[in-house]
N, C-alpha and C positions, 0 to 999 in steps of 0.2 A: 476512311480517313479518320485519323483522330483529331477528339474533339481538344483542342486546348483550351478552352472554359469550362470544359467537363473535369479536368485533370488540377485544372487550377481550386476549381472546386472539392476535390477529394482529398487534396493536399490543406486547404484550409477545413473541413472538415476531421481530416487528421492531427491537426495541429490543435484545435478548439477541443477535439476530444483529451488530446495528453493536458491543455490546463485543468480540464474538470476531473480528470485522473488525479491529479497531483492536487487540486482543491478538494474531493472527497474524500484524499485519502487523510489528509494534514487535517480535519474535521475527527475522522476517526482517531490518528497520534496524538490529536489534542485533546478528546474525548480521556483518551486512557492515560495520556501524562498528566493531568487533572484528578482522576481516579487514584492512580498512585501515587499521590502525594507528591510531587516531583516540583518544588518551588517555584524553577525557572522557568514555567510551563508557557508559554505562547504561543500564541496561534499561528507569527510570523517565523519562531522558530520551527515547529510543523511542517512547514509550506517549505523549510529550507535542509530540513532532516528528509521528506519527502521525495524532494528532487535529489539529494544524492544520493538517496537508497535506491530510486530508482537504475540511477547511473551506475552503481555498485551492481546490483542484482543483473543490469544485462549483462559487465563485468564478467562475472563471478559465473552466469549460468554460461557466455561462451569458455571459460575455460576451465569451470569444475563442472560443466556437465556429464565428460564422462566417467567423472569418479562414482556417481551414483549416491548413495546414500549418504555416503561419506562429504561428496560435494554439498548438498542440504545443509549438512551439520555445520559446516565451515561457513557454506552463506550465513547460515542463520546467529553464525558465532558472531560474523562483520558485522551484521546487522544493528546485534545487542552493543558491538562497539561502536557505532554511528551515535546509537542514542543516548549510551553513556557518554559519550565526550559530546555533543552536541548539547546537554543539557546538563551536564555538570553533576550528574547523580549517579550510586551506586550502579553496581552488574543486577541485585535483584529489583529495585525499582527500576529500572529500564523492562527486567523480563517482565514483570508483571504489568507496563504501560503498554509492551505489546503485544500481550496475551487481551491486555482488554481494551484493547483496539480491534483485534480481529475479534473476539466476542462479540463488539459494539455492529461491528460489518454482516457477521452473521447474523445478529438479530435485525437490524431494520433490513436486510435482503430477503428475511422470510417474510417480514413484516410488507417491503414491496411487494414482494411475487403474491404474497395472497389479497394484496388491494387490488392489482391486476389481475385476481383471477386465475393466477397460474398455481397448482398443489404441486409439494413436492414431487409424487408420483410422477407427473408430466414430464417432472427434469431427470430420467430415468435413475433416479439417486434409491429409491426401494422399487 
């Protein structure tokens, strides 16, 4: 029989997981819209660039997934549009606010994995 406390459980654990998605990630877009100089930079705009990239990206991956490469290119073209007009600044300062946002993610993800103990190696990455 299923449990429904069990279910209600996974569903609120699902849920608590997507706020810290969208609060770690608006951490890293704020990180890098701070970096590249991007005046209007806030942490509230982040949290709101965040959630509709998200909303874009599932978008975008059901219906450019099967273009392939070409799909990527086009995501990643929206994407650079989301943060230009979201924050009022150039096509290059936007690439380069999320060039170092993912930089920012890459580095404290190695920086977690190796407090915990886990070496690259383990994540069959070499």
């Amino acid at each position: 029989m299923i449990d429904l406390i069990a279910i209600a459980a996974l569903g609120l654990i699902g849920i608590i997981g997507f706020f810290a998605l969208i609060f770690l990630d608006a951490i890293f877009l704020w990180m890098g819209t701070k970096f590249a100089g991007i005046e209007k930079a806030s942490f509230s705009k982040a949290i709101i660039c965040v959630f509709v990239l998200i909303v874009l990206s599932a978008i975008s991956v059901s219906l450019l997934g099967p273009l392939g490469i070409l799909g990527t290119i086009i995501s990643f073209i929206v994407t650079l549009w989301v943060v230009k007009a979201l924050y009022g600044t150039s096509w290059g300062k936007a690439f380069l606010a999320l060039i170092l946002a993912f930089i920012a993610f890459i580095v404290l993800s190695v920086i977690l994995l190796a407090l915990l103990g886990v070496g690259l190696s383990n994540l069959g990455i070499f």
